[in-house]
N, CA, C and O atoms as CSV, one atom per row, in Angstrom:
chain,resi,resn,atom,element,x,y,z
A,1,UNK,N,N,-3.995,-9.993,-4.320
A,1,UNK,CA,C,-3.733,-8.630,-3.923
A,1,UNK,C,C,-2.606,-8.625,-2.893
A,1,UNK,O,O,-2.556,-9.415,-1.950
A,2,UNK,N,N,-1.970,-7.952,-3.072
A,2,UNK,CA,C,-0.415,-7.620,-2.449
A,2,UNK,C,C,-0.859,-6.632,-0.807
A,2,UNK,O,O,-1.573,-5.629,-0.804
A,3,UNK,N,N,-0.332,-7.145,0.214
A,3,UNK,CA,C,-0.131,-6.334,1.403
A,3,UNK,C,C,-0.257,-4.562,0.625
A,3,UNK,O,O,-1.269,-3.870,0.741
A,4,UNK,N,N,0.748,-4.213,0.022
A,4,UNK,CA,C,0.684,-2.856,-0.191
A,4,UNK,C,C,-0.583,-2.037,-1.301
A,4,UNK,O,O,-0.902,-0.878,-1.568
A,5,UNK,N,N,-1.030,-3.453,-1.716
A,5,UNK,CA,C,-2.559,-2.967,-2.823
A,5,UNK,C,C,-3.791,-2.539,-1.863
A,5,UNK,O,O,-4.673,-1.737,-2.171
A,6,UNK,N,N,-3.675,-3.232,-0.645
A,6,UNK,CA,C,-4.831,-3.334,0.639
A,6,UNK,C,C,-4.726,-1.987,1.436
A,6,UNK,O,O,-5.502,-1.266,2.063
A,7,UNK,N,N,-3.217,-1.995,1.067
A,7,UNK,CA,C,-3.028,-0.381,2.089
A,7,UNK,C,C,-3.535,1.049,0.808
A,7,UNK,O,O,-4.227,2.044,1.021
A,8,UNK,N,N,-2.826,0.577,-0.529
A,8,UNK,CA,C,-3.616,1.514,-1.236
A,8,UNK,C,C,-5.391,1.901,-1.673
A,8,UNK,O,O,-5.944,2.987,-1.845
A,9,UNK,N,N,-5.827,0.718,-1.733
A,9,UNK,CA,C,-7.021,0.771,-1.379
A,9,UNK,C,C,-7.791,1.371,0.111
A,9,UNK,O,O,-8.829,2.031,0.175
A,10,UNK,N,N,-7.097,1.001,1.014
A,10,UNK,CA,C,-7.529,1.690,2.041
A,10,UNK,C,C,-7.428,3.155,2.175
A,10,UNK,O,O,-8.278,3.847,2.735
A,11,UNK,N,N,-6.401,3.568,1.662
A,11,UNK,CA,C,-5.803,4.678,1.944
A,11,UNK,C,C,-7.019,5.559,0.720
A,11,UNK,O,O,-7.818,6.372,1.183
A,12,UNK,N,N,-6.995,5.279,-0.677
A,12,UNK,CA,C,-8.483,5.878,-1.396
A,12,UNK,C,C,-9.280,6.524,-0.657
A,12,UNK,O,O,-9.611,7.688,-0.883
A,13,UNK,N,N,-9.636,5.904,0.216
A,13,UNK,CA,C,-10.661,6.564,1.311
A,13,UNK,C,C,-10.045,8.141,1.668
A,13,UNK,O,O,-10.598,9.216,1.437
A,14,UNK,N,N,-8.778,7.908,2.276
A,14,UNK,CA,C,-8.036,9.120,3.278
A,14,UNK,C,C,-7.710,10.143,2.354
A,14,UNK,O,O,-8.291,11.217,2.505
A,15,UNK,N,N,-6.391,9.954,0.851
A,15,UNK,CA,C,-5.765,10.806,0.396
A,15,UNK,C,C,-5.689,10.253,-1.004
A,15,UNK,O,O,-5.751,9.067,-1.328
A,16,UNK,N,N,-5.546,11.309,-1.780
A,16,UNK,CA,C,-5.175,10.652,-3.375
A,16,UNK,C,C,-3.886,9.993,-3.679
A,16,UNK,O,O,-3.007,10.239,-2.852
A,17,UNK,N,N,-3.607,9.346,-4.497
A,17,UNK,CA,C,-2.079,9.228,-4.805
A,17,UNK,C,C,-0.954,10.331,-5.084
A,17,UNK,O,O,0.232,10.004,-5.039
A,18,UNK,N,N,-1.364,11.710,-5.387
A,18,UNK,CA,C,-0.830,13.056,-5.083
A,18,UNK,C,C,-0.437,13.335,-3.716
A,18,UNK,O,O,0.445,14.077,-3.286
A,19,UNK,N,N,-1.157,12.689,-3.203
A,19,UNK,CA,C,-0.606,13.590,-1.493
A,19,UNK,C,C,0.689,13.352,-1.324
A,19,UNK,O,O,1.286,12.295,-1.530
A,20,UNK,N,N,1.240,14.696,-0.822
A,20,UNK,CA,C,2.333,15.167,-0.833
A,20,UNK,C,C,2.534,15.486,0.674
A,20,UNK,O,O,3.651,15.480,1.192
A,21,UNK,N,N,1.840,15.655,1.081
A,21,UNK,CA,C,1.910,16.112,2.876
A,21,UNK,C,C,2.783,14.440,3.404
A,21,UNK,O,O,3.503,13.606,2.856
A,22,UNK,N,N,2.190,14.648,4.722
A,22,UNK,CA,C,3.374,13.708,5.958
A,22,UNK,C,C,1.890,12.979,7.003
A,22,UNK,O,O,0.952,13.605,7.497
A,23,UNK,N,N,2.159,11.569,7.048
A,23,UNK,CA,C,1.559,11.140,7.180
A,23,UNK,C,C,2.024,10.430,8.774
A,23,UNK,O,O,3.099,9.845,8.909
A,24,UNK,N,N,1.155,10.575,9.761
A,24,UNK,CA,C,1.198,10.215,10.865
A,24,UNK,C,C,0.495,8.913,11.261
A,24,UNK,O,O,-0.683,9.036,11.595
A,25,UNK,N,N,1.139,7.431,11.282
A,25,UNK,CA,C,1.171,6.462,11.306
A,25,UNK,C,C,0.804,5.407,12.980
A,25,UNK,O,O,1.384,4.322,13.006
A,26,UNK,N,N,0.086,5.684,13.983
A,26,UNK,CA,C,-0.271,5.517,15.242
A,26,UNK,C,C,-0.870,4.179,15.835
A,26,UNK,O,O,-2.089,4.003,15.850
A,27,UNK,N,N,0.232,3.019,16.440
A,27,UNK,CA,C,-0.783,2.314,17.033
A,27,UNK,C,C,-0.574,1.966,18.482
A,27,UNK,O,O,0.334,2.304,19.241
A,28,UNK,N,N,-1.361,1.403,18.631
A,28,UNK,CA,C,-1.746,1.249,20.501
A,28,UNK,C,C,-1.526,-0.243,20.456
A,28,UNK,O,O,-1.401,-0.736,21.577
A,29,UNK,N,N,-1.430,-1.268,19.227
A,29,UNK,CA,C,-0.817,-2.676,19.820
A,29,UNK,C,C,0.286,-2.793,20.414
A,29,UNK,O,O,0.192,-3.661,21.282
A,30,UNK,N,N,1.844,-2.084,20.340
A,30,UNK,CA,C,2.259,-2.429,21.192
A,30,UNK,C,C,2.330,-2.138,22.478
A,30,UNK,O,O,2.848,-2.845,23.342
A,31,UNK,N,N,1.644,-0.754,22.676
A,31,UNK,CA,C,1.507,-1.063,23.929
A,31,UNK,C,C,0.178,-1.976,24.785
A,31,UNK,O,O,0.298,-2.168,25.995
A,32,UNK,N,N,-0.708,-2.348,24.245
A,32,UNK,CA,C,-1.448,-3.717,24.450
A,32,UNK,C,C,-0.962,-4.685,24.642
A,32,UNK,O,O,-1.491,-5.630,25.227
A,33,UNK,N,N,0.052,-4.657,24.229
A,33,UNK,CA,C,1.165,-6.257,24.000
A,33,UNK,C,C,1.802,-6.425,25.546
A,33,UNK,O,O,1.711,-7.362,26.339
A,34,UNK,N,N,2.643,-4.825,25.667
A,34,UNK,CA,C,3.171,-4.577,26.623
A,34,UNK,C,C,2.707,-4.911,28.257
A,34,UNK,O,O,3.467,-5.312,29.138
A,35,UNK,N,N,1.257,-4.630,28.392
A,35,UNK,CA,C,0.533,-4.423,29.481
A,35,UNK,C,C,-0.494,-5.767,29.399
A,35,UNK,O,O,-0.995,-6.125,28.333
A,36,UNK,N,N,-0.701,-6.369,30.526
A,36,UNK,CA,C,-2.008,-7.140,30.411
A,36,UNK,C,C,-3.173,-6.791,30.739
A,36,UNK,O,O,-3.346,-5.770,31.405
A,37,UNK,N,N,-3.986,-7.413,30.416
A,37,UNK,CA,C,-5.368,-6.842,30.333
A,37,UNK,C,C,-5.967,-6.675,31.837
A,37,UNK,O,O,-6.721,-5.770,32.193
A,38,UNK,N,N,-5.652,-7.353,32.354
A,38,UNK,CA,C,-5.894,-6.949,34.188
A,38,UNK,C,C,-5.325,-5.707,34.210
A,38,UNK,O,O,-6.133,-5.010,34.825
A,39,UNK,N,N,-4.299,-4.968,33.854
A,39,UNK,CA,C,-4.132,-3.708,34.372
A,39,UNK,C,C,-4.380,-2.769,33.399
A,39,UNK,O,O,-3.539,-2.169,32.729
A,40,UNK,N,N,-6.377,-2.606,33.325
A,40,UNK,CA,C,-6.629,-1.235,32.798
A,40,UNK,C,C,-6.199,-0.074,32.913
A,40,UNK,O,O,-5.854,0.645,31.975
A,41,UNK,N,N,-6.182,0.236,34.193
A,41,UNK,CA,C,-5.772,1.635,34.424
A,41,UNK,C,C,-4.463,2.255,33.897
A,41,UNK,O,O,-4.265,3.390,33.462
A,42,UNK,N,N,-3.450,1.003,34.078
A,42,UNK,CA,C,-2.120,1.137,33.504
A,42,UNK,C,C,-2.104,1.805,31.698
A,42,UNK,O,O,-1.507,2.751,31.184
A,43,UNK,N,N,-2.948,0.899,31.224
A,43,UNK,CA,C,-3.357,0.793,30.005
A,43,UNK,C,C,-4.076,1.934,29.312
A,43,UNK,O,O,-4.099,2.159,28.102
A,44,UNK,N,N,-4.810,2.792,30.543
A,44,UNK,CA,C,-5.796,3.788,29.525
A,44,UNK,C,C,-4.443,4.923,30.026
A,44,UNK,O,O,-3.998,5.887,29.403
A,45,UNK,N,N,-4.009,4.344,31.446
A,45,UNK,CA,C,-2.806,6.169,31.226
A,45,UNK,C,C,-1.660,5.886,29.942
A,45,UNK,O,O,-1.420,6.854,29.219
A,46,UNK,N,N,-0.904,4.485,29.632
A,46,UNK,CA,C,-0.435,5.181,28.730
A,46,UNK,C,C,-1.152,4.670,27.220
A,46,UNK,O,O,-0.349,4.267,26.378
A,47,UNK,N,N,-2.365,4.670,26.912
A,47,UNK,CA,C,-3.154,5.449,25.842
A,47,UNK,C,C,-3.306,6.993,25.791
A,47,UNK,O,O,-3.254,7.754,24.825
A,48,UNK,N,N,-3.448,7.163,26.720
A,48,UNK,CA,C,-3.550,8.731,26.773
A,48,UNK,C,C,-2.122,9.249,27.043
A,48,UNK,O,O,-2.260,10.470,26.967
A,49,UNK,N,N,-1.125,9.053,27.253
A,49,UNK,CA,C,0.476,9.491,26.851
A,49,UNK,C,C,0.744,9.531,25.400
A,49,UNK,O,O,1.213,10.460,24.743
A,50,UNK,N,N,0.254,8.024,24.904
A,50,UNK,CA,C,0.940,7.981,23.688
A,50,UNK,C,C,-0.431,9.421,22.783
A,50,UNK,O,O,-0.072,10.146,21.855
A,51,UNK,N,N,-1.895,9.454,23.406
A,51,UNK,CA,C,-2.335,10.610,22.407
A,51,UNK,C,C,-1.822,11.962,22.619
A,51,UNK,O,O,-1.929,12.813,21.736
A,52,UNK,N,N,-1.261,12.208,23.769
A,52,UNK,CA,C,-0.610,13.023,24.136
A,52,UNK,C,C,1.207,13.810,23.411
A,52,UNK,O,O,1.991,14.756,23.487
A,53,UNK,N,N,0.951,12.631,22.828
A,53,UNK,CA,C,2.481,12.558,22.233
A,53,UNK,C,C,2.202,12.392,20.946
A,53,UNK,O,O,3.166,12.495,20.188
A,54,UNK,N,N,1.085,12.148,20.443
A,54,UNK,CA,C,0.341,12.150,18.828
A,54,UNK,C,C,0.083,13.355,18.869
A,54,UNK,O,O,-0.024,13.749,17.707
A,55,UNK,N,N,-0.086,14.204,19.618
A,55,UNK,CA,C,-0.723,15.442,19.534
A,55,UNK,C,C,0.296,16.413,19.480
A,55,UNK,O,O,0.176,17.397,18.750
A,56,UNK,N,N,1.618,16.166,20.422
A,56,UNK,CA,C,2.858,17.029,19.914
A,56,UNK,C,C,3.616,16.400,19.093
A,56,UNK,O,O,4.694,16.995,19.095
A,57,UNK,N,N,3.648,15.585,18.439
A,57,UNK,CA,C,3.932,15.547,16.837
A,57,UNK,C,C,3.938,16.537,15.746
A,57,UNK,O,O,4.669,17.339,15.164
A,58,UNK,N,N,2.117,15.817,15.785
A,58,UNK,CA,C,0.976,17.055,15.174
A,58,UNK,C,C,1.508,18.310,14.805
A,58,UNK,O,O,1.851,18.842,13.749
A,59,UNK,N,N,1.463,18.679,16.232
A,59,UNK,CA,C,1.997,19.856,16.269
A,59,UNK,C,C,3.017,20.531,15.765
A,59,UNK,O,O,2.971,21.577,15.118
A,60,UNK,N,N,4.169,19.752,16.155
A,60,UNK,CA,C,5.449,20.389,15.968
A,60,UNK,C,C,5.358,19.911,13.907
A,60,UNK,O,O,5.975,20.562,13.064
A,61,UNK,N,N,4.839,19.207,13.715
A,61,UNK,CA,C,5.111,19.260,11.967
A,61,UNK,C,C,3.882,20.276,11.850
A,61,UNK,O,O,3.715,20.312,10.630
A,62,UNK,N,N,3.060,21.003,12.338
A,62,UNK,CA,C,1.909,21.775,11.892
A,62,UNK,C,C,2.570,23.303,12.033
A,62,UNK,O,O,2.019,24.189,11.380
A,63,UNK,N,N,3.354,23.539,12.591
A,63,UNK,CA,C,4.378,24.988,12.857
A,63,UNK,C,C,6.367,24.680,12.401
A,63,UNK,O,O,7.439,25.114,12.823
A,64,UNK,N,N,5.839,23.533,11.154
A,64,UNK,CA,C,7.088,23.347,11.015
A,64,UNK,C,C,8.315,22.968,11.009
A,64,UNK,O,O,9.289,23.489,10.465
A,65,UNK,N,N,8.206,21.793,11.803
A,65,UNK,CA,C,9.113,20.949,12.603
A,65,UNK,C,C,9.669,20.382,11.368
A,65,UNK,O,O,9.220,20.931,10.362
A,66,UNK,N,N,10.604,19.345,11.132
A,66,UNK,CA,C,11.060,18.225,10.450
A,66,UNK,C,C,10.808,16.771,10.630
A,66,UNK,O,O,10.604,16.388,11.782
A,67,UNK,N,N,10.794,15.955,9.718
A,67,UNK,CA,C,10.233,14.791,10.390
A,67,UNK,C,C,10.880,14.189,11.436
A,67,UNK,O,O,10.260,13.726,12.393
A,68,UNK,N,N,12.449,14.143,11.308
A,68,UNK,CA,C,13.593,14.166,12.449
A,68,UNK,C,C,13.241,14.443,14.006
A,68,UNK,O,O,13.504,13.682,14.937
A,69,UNK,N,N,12.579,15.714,14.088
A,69,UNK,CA,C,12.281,16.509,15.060
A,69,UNK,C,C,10.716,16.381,15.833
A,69,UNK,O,O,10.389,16.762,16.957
A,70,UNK,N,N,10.173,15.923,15.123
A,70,UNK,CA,C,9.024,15.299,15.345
A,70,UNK,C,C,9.046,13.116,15.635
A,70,UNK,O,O,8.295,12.267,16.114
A,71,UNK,N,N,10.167,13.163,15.088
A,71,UNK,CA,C,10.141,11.469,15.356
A,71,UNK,C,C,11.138,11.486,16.862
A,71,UNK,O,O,11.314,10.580,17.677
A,72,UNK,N,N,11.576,12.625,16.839
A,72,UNK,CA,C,12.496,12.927,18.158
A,72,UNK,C,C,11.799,12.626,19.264
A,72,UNK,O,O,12.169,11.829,20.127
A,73,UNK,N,N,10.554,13.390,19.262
A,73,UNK,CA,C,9.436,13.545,20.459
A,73,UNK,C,C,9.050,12.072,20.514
A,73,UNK,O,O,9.234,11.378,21.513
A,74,UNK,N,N,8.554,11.676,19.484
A,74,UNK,CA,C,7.982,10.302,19.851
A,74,UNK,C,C,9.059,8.930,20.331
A,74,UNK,O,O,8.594,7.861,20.727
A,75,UNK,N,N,10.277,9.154,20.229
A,75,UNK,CA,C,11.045,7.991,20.743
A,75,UNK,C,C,11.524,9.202,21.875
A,75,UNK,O,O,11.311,8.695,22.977
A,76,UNK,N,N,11.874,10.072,21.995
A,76,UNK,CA,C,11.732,10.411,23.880
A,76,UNK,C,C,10.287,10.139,24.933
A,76,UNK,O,O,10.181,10.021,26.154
A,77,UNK,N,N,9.540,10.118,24.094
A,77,UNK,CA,C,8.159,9.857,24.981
A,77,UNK,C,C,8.505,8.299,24.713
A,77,UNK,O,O,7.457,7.681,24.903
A,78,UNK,N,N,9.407,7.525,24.398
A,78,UNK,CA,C,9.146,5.759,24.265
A,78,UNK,C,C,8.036,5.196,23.521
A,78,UNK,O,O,7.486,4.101,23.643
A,79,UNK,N,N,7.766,6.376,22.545
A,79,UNK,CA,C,6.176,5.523,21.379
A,79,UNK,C,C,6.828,5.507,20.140
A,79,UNK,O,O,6.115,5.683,19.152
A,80,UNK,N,N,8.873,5.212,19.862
A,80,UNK,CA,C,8.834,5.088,18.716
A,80,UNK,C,C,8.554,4.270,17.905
A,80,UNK,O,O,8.703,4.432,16.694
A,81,UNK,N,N,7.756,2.479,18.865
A,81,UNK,CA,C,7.431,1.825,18.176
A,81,UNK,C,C,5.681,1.789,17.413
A,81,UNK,O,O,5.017,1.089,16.648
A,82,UNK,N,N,5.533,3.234,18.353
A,82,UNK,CA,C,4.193,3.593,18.079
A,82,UNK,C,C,3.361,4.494,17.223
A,82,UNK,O,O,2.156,4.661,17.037
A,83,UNK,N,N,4.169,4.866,16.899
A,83,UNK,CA,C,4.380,6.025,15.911
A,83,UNK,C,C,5.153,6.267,14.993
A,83,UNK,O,O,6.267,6.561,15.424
A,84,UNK,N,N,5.038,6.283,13.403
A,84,UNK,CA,C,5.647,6.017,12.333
A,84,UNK,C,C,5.380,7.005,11.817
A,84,UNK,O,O,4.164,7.178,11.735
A,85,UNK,N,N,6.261,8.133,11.217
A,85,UNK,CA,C,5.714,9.224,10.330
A,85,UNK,C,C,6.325,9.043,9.016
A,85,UNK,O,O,7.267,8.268,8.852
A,86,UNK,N,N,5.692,9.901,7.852
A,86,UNK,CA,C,5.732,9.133,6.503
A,86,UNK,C,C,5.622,10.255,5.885
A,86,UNK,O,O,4.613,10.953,5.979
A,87,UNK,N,N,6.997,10.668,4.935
A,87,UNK,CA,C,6.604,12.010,4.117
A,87,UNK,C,C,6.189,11.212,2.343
A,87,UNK,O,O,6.830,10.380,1.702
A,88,UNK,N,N,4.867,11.925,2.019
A,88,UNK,CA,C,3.849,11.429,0.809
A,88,UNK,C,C,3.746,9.649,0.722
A,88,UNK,O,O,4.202,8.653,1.284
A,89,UNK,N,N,3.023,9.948,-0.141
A,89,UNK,CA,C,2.182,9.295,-0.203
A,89,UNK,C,C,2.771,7.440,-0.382
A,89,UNK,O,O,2.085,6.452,-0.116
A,90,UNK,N,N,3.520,7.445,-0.652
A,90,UNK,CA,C,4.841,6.033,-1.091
A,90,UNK,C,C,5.274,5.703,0.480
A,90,UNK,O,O,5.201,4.632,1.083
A,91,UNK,N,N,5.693,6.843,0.877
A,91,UNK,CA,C,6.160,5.947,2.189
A,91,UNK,C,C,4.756,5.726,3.106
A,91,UNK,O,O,4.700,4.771,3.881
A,92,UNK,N,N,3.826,6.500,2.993
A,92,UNK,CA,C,2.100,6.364,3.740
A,92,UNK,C,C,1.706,4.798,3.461
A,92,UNK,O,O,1.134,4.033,4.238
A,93,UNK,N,N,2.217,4.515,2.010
A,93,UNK,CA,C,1.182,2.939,2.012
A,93,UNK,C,C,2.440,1.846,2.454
A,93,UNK,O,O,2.085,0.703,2.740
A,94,UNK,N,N,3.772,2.155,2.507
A,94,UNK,CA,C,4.309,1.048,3.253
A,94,UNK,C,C,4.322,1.275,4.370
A,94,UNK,O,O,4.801,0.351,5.028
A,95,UNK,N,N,3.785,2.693,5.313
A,95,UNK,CA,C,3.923,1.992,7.218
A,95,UNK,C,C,2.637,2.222,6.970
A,95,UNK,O,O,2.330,3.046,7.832
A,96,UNK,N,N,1.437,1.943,6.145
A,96,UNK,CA,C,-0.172,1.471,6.510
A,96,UNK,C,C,0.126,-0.033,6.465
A,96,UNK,O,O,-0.187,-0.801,7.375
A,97,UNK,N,N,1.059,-0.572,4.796
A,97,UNK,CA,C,0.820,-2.004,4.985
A,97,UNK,C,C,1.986,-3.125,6.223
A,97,UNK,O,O,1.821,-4.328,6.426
A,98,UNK,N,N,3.000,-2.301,6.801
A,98,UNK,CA,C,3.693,-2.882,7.816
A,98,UNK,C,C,2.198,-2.874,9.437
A,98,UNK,O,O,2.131,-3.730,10.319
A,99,UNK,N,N,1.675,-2.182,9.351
A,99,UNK,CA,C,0.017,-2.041,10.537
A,99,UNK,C,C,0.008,-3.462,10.253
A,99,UNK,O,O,0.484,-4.404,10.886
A,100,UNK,N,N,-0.967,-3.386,8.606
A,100,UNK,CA,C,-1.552,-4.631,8.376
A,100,UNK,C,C,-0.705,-5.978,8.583
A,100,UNK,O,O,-1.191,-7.068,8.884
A,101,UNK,N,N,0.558,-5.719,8.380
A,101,UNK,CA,C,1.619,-7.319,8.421
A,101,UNK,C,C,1.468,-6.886,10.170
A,101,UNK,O,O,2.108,-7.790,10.709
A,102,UNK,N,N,1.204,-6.421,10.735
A,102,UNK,CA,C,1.496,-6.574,12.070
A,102,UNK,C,C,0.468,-7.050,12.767
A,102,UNK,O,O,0.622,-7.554,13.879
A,103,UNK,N,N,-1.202,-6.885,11.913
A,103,UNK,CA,C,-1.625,-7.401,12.387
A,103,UNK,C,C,-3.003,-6.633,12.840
A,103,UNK,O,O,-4.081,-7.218,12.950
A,104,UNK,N,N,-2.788,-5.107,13.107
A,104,UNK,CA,C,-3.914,-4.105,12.885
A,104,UNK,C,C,-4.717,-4.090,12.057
A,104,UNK,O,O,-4.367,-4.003,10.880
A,105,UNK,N,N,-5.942,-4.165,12.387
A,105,UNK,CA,C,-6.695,-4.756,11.603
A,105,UNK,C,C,-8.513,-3.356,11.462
A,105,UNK,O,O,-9.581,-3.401,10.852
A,106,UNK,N,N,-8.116,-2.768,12.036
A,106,UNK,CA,C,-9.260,-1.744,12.943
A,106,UNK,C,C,-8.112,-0.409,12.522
A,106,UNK,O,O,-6.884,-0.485,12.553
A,107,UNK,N,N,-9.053,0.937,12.087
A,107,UNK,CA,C,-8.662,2.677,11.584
A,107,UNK,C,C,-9.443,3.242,11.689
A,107,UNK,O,O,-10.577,3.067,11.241
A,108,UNK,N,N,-8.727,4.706,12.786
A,108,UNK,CA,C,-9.695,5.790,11.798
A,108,UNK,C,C,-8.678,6.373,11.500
A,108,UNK,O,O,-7.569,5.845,11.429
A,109,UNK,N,N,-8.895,7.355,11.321
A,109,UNK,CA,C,-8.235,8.517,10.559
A,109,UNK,C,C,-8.903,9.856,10.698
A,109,UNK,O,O,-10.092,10.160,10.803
A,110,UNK,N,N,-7.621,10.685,10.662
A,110,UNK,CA,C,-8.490,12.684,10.751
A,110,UNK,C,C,-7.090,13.382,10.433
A,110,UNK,O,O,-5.994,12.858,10.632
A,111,UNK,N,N,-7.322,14.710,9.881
A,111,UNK,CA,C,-6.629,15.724,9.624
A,111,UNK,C,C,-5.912,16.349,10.464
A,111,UNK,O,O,-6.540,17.027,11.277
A,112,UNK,N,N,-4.257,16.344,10.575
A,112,UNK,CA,C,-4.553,17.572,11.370
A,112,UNK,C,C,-4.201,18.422,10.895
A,112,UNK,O,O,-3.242,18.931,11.475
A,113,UNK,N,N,-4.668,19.131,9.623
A,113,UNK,CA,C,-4.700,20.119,9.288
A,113,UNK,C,C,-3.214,20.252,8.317
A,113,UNK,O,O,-2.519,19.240,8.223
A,114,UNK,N,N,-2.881,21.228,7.781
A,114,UNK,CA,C,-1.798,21.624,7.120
A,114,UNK,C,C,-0.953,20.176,6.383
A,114,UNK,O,O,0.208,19.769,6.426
A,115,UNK,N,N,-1.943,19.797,5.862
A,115,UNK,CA,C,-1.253,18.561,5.016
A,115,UNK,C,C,-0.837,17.130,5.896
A,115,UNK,O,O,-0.090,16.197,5.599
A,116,UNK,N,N,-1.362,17.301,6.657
A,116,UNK,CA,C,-0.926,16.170,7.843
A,116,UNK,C,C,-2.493,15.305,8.020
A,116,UNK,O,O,-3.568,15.842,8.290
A,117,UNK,N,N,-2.166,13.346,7.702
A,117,UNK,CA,C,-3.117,12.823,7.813
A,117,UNK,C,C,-2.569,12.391,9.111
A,117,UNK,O,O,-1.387,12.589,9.393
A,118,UNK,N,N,-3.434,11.779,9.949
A,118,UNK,CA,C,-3.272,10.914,11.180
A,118,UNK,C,C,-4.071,9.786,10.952
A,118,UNK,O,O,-5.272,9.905,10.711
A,119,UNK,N,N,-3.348,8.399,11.022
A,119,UNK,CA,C,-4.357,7.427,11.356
A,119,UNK,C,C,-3.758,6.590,12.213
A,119,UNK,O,O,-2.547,6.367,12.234
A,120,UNK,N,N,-4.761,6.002,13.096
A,120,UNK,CA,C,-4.217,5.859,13.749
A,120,UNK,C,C,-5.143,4.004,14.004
A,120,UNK,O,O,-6.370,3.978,14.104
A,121,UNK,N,N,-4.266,2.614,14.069
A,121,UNK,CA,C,-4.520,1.155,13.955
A,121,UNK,C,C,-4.865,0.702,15.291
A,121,UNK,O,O,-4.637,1.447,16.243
A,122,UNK,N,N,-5.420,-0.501,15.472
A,122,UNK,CA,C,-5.515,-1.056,17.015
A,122,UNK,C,C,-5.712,-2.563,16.243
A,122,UNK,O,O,-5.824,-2.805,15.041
A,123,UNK,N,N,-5.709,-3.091,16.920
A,123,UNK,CA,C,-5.821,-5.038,16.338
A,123,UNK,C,C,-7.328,-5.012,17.165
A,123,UNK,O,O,-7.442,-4.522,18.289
A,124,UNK,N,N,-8.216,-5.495,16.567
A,124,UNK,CA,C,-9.266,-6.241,16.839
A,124,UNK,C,C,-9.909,-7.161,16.835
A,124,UNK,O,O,-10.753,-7.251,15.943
A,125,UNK,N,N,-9.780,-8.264,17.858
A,125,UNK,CA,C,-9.897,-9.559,17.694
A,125,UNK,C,C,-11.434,-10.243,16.916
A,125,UNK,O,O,-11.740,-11.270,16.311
A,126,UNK,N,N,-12.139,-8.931,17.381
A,126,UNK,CA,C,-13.445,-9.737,16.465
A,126,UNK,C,C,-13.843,-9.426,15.154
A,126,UNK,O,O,-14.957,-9.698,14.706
A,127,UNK,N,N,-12.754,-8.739,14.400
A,127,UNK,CA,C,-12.335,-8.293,12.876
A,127,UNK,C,C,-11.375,-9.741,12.561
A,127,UNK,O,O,-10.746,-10.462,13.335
A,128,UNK,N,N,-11.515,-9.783,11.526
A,128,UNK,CA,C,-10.441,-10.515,10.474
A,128,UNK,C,C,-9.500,-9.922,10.560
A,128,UNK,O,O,-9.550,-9.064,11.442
A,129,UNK,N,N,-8.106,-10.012,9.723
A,129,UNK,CA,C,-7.328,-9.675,9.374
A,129,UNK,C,C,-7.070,-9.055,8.097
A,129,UNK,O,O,-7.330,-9.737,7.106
A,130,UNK,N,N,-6.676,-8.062,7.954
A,130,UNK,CA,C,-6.842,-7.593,6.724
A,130,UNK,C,C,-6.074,-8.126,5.484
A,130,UNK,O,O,-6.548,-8.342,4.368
A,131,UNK,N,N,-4.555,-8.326,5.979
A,131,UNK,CA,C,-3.705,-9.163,5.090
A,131,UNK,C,C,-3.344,-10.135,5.938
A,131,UNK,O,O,-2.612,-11.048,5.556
């Protein structure tokens, strides 16, 4: 099974192979990478920046934005390595299976509404690897 068969299979769960909406791609390894583990606090404020900045994404493609304009926000907030957006369903399973080559191994996923999936990866050391 191919890196991108693991992401289509995964993805079964989220959306059909029809989905046509824009897919919001979210992880928190690099900034884990970034920070060491002695400095929690550092670590949960910018977790909560980067959801903060998942959330005006969201947004701005939920009233219309472009993906341009929405990938704008996320490399001015500095999460463009954190955030990957994906219009249908073809470009959804290659930045799910670039997660998995990276190493994310742990998802959830939720709606936000108007054709927009969010999922969002973390690496978890006491998971396997998926690919």
């Amino acid at each position: 099974m191919s890196v991108e068969d693991a992401a289509k299979r995964m993805l079964a769960e989220i959306c059909a192979e029809q989905f046509d909406g824009i897919g919001v791609v979210v992880t928190d390894s690099v900034i884990a990478r970034q920070i060491p583990k002695r400095r929690a606090v550092t670590l949960e404020k910018a977790t909560g920046r980067l959801s903060d900045t998942v959330r005006a994404v969201v947004s701005n493609l939920g009233q219309g934005g472009d993906l341009d304009s929405a990938a704008e926000i996320a490399r001015s907030a500095g999460f463009h390595e954190s955030i990957h957006i994906a219009r249908g369903y073809a470009q959804l399973v290659l930045a799910v299976a670039d997660r998995f080559r990276a190493g994310d191994n742990v998802w959830s996923d939720n709606s936000g509404g108007d054709g927009i999936v969010v999922i969002h990866f973390w690496n978890d050391p006491t998971h396997g690897r998926v690919y």
